[in-house]
N, C-alpha and C positions, 0 to 999 in steps of 0.2 A: 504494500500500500504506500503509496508516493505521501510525501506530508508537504503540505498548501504551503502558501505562499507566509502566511496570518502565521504559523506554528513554528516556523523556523525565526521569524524575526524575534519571538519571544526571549530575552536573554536568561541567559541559565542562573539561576541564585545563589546556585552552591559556590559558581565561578566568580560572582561579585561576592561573596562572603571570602574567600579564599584570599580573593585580592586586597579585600580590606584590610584582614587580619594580618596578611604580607607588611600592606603600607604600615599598619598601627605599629607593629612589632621593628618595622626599621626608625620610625618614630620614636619610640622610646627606648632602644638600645641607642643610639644617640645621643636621647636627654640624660639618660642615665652615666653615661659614657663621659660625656661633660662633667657631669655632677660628681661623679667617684674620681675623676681628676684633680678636683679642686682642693689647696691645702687645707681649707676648712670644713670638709667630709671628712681628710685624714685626720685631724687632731680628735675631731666630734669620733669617730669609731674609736677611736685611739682612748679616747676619757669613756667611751661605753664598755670599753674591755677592762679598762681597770676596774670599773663602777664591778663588773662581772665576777672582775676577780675577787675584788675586796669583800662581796659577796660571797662567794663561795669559801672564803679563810672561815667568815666567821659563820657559815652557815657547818662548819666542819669540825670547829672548837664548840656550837652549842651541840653538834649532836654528839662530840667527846664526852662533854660534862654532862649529858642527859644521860647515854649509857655507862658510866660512871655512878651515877647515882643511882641507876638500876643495878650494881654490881654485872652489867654484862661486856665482854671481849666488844672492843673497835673492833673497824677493818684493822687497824694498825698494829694492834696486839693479835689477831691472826693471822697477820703476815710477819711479824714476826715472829711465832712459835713456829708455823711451816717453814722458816729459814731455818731454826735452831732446829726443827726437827731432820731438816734435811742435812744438816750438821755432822749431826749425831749418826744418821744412817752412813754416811759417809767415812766418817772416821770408823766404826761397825766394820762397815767395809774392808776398810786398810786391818782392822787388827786379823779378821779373817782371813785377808790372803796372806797375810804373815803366819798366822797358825795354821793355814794349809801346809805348808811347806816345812812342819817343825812334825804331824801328823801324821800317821800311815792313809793309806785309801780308805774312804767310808767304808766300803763293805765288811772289810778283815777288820777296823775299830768297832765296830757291829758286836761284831761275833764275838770279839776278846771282850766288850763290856759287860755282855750276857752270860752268865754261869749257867750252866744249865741244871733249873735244881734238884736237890737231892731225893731219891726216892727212901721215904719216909714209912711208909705206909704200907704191907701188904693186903694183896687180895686176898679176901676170905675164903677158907678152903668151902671144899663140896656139902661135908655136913656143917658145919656152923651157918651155908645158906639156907640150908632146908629145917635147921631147926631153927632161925631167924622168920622164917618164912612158916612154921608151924606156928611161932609164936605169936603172929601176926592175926590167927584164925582166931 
């Protein structure tokens, strides 16, 4: 089906939405472009990052002395015990591979820690189970 003369001149919206949003977006990378240039945006973000930081110091000392007062671990005293503990495993470490080499092989230290114990005990002869065993009725 051929489309009229009326149908084709109609302009497509999506193609004028398209180009708008082209032109706006080269528009304001532009103004903005300028604007992040200028020495008084840098000083202005410059005073916002400190305002951020100084913020965050003391927003990290009230939540010290709040979990403090709960007697519960900061991050900081969790991070420090998983260094001390990793410490510790390490040093573990070293004294092991020095007692490796003072040690025989696991399996034969095995063997020689284990006594094997003593029979103490014998089994019952044939009649003391049957008279065990009568006396049971």
């Amino acid at each position: 089906m051929a489309k009229s003369a009326d149908q084709r001149a109609l302009p497509d919206p999506m193609q004028m939405w398209r180009e708008w949003v082209d032109q706006a977006e080269r528009q304001w990378n532009s103004a903005l472009n300028e604007l992040m240039g200028t020495e008084e945006f840098g000083q202005a973000s410059g005073r916002m990052m400190e305002i951020f930081m100084a913020m965050q110091v003391s927003m990290n000392d009230a939540t010290q002395k709040y979990f403090s007062a709960l007697n519960l671990p900061t991050r900081n005293d969790l991070m420090a015990l998983g260094e001390r503990l990793s410490s510790i495993e390490a040093h573990l470490s070293r004294i092991d591979e020095k007692l490796g080499s003072l040690r025989p092989s696991e399996p034969a230290r095995r063997a020689a820690a284990r006594p094997k114990p003593k029979r103490t005990r014998k089994a019952p002869s044939k009649a003391a189970a049957t008279k065990a065993a009568a006396a049971k009725k």
